[in-house]
C-alpha positions in Angstrom: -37.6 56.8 -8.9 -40.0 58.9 -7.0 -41.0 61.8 -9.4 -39.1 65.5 -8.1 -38.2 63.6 -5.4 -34.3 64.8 -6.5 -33.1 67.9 -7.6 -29.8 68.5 -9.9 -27.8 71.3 -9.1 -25.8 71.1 -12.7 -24.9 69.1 -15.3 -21.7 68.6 -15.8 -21.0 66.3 -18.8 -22.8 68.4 -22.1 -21.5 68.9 -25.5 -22.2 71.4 -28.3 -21.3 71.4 -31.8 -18.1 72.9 -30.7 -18.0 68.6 -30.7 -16.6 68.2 -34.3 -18.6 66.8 -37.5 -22.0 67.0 -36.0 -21.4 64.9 -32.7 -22.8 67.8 -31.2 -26.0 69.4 -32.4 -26.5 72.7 -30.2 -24.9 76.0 -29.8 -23.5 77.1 -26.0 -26.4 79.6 -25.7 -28.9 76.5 -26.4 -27.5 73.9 -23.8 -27.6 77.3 -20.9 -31.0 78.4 -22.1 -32.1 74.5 -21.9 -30.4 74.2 -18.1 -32.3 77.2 -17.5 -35.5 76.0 -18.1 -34.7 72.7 -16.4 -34.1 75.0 -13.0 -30.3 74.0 -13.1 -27.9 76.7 -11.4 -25.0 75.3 -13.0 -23.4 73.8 -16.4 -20.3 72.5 -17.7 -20.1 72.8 -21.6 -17.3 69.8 -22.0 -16.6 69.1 -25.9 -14.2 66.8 -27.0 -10.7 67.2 -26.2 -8.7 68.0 -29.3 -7.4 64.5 -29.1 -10.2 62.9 -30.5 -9.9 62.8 -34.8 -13.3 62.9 -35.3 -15.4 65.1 -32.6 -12.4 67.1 -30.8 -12.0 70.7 -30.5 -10.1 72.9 -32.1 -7.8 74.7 -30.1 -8.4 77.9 -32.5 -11.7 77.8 -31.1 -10.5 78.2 -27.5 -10.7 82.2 -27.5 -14.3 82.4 -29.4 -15.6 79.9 -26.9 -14.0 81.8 -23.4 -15.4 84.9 -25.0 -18.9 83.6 -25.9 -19.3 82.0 -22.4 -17.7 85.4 -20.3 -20.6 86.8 -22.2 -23.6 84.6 -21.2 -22.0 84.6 -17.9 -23.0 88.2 -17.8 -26.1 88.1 -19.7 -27.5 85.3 -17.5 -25.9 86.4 -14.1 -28.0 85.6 -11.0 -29.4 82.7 -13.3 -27.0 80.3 -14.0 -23.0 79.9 -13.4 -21.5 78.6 -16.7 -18.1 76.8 -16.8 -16.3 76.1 -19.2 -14.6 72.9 -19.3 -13.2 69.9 -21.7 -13.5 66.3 -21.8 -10.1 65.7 -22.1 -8.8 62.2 -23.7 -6.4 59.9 -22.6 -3.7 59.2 -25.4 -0.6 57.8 -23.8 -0.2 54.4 -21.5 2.6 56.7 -20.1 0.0 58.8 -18.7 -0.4 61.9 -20.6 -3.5 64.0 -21.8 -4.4 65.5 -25.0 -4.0 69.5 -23.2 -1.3 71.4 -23.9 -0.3 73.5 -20.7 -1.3 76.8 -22.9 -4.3 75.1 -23.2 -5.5 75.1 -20.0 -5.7 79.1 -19.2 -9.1 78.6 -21.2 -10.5 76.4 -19.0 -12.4 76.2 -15.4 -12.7 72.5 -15.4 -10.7 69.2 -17.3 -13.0 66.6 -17.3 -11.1 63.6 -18.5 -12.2 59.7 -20.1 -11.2 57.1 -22.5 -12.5 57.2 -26.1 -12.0 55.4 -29.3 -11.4 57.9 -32.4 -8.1 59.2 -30.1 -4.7 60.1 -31.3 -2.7 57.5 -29.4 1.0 58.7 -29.1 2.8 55.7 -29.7 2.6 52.1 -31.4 2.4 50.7 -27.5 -0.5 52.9 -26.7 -2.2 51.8 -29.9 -1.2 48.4 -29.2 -2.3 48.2 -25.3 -5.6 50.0 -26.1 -7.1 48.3 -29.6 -5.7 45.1 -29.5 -4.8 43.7 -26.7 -8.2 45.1 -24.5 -9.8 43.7 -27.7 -8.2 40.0 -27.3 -8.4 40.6 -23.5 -11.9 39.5 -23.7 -11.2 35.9 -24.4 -8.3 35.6 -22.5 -9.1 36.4 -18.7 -4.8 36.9 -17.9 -4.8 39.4 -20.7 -7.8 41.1 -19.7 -5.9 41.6 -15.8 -3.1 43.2 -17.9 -4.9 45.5 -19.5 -7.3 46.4 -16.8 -3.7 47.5 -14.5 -2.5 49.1 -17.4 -5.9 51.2 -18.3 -5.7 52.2 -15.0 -1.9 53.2 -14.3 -2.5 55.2 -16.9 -5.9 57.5 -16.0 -4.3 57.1 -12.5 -1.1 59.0 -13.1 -2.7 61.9 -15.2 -4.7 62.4 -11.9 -2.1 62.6 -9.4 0.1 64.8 -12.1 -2.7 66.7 -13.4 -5.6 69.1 -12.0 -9.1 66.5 -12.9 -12.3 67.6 -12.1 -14.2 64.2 -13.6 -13.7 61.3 -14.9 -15.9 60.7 -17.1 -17.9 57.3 -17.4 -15.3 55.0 -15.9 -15.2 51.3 -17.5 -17.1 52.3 -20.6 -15.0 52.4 -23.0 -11.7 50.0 -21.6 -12.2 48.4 -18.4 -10.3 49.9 -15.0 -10.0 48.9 -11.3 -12.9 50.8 -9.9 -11.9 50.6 -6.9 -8.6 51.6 -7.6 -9.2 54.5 -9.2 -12.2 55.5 -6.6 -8.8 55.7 -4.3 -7.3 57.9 -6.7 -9.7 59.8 -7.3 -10.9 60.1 -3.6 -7.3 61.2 -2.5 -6.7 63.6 -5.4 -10.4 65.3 -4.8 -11.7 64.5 -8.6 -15.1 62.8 -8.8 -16.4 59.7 -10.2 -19.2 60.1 -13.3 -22.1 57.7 -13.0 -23.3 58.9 -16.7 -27.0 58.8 -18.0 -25.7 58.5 -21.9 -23.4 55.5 -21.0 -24.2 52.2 -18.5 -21.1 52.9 -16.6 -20.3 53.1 -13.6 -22.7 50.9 -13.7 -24.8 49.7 -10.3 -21.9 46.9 -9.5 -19.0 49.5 -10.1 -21.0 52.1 -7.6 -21.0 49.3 -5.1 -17.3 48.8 -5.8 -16.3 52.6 -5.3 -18.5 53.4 -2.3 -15.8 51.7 0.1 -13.3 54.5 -0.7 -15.1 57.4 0.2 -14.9 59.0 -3.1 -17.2 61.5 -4.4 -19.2 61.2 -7.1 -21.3 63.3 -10.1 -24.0 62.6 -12.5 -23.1 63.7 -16.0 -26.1 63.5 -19.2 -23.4 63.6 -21.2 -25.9 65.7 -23.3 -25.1 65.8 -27.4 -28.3 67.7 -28.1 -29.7 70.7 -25.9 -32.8 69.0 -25.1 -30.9 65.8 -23.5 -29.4 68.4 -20.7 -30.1 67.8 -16.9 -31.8 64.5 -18.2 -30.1 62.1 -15.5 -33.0 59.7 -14.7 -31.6 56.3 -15.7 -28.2 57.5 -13.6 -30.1 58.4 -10.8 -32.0 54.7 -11.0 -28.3 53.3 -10.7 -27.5 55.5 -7.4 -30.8 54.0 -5.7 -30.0 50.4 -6.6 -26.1 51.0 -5.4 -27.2 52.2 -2.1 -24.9 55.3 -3.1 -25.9 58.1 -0.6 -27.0 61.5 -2.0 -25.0 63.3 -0.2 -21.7 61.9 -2.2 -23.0 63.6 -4.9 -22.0 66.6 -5.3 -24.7 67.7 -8.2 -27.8 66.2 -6.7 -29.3 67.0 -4.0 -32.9 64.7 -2.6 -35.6 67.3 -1.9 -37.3 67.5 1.8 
């Protein structure tokens, strides 16, 4: 990668210690004053959905974090927009989110992914998603079950819900990339090629381009100085052949 031969408009995956039990290590204020620095225009502070056990917001929290981002919206105004935004866990094979709908007046953006640590909803869930994708790796019939059912399920939160992002597809369960890129495409939500995680990887880029989806580029930041930090990503777009212009947070300087 050719050095500031790129530019990133905003980073859209970041966490802050609004991320539960230390999973994230800076305050809002330091991830904006970081993206600052870095010459972004925009950022998406995206904790944990309150799903996740271990690292998931608080939904008390919700006011005290609309309020503290209003504020640097105002104090930084002209320098940076700030969103705020959730990465929002998938916790039932039926298809449903850990977001109330009270929940979501708080928010600009749902970003949305699979993680281990979640709340599943039922025994089936728990089932589908640690067992059987577990035993799915030796047995290549179980592993095409699971993959359809990992992906009926991100698939109908999509087309019933209002997603911004999914974030690292195929890192933590496997999916039908291309698939989902249809989804995705038709429901106007973009694909996360993530710097933190190898997915989508360069194969899973290839897969997706066919659909016309749209994709973003998420650091998937846990400390303030890991914002706008999208290199290895970025090295994964080039490989793919993925054109720049599908990206909606990157553009290639002339």
């Amino acid at each position: 990668m050719e050095k500031n031969k790129y530019k990133l408009i905003g980073d859209y995956h970041t966490h802050t210690i609004y991320s539960r039990n230390g999973h994230g290590k800076g305050t809002i204020r330091e991830n904006v004053e970081e993206a600052i620095k870095k010459g972004l225009e925009e950022i998406y502070i995206t904790d944990h959905g309150p799903g996740h056990f271990l690292f998931g917001i608080k939904r008390k929290k919700l006011p005290e974090i609309r309020r503290t981002i209003d504020a640097l919206n105002e104090e930084y105004n002209g320098k940076i927009k700030i969103y705020l935004g959730v990465e929002a866990n998938v916790v039932d094979y039926n298809g449903k989110y850990d977001l109330r709908n009270e929940d979501l007046k708080y928010f600009d953006v749902v970003n949305l992914g699979y993680h281990s640590g979640v709340v599943l909803k039922n025994l089936k869930s728990y089932f589908i998603y640690h067992i059987l994708n577990s035993l799915g790796r030796f047995n290549k019939k179980l592993e095409k079950y699971c993959i359809e059912k990992n992906t009926d399920a991100i698939i109908k939160i999509i087309e019933e819900k209002d997603i911004t992002i999914i974030t690292h597809p195929g890192d933590k369960v496997k999916v039908d990339i291309k698939r989902l890129a249809k989804v995705c495409k038709e429901n106007n939500t973009l694909l996360e090629i993530n710097n933190h995680h190898p997915h989508l990887s360069v194969d899973e880029i290839k897969e997706a381009i066919p659909s016309g989806v749209n994709f973003s580029l998420g650091s998937d930041a846990h400390k303030p100085e890991k914002v706008g930090i999208v290199d290895q990503a970025i090295k994964r777009v080039e490989k793919a052949g993925l054109d720049i212009n599908r990206i909606k947070n990157l553009k290639e300087v002339k």
